[in-house]
N, C-alpha and C positions, 0 to 999 in steps of 0.2 A: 504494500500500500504506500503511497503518498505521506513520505515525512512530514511536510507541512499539514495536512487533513491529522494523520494519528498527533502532532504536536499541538495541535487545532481543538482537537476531540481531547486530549489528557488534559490539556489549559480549560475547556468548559467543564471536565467533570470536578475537578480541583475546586475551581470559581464555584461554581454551584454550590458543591458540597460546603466549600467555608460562607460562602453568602447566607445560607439556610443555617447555618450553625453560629456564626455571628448575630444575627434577626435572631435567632431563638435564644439565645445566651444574655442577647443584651435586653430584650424583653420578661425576661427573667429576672432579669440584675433590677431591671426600671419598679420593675414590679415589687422588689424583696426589699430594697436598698434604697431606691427613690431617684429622681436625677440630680439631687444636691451631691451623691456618693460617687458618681460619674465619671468624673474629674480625677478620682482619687485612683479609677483602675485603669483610665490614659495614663497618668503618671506614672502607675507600676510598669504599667506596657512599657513605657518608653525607657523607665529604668532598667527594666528587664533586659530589653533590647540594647543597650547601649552594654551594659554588662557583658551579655552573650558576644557580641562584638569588641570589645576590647578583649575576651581571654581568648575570642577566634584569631587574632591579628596573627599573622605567620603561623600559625598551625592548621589551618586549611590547604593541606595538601592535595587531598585527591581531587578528581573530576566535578564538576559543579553535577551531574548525573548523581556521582555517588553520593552526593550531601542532600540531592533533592530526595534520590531513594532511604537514606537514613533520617532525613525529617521530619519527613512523609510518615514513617513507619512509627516514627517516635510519638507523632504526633496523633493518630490511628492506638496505641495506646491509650495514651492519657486519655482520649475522650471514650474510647470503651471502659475503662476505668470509671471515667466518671460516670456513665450510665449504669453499672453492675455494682460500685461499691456505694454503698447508701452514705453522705453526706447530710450535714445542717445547710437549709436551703438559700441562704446566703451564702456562704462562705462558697459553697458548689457554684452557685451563679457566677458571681467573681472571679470565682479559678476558671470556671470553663470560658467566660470570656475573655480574661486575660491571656487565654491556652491559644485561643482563636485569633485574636489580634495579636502575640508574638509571632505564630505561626505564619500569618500574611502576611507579615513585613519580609521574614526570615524566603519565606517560598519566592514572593516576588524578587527578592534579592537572587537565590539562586539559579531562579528557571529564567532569567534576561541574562545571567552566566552562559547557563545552559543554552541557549539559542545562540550566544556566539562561538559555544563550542560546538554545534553540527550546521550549523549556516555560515556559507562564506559571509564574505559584507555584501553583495548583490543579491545575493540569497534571501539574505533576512530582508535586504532595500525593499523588495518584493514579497515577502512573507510577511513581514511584522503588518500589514493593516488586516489580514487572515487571523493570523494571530489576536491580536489585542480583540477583532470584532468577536472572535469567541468568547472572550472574557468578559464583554460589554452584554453577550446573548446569556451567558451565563448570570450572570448579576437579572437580567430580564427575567428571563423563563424561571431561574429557580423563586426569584419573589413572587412569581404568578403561580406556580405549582405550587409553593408554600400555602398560599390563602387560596387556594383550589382542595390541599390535602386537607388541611385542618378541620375544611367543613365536613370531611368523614370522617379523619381516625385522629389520636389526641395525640398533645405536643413529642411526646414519648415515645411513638410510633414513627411519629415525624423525623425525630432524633437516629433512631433505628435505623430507618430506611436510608439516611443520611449519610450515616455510618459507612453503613452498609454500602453506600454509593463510591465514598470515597475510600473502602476498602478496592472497590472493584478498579476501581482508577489505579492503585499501585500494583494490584494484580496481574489486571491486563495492557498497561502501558509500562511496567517493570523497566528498568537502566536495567 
């Protein structure tokens, strides 16, 4: 198949998966926490972020591949985790948004790596508006199928399938 279409197809199901997982995390958080506490888990995000980045500085060796398929993995964890081990619904709300907003900084950083590591520079001149329009279809379609699902089956299902989704993206789009 079509590097650009399967790079096309693993960036929408990513997007999707974290757009549906952000919207539910942070509706959650709004809900438990309120939006004056908001503030408080950008913060961490960014602390978090800044953190992970300074102890990454020259110890990012391998392939931008092999860091998208161990963040991916890592982050496929935690949020099984968090759906199977029972938390206080604060603190879960919190974690799992802040899991989700590290996460997207962290992917978007590696997978614009990644696209300079299998596309020449004319390649990408020509992929990248494929590209990003998956991501912009993504962000679309998964907020439309979000408030399409709900009206059948509950947040936790939603979550599930989610999961579920973006298990299937590092299955079958594997480095």
């Amino acid at each position: 198949m079509n590097p650009v279409a399967l790079t096309c197809a693993y960036y929408f199901l990513v997007k999707s998966s974290v757009n549906v997982l952000f919207i539910t995390a942070q509706s959650a958080f709004l809900k438990q926490a309120g939006v004056t506490a908001l503030p408080y888990v950008y913060t961490a995000m960014n602390v978090v972020y800044i953190l992970i980045q300074a102890a990454a500085v020259q110890r990012l060796k391998a392939r931008s591949a092999a860091h998208l398929t161990r963040l991916s993995a890592l982050f496929l964890v935690v949020v099984t985790l968090r759906l199977v081990v029972p938390a206080p619904p604060g603190a879960a709300a919190a974690a799992l948004l802040l899991a989700v907003m590290v996460f997207d900084l962290l992917f978007n950083q590696f997978f614009f790596h990644y696209l300079n590591d299998i596309f020449t520079v004319q390649e990408g001149k020509t992929s990248m508006p494929l590209v990003t329009a998956a991501g912009s279809l993504a962000f679309i379609g998964s907020g439309v199928a979000l408030k399409l699902a709900l009206t059948v089956v509950s947040p936790q299902a939603v979550l599930i399938g989610c999961v579920a989704a973006f298990g299937m993206s590092l299955t079958v789009f594997g480095f």
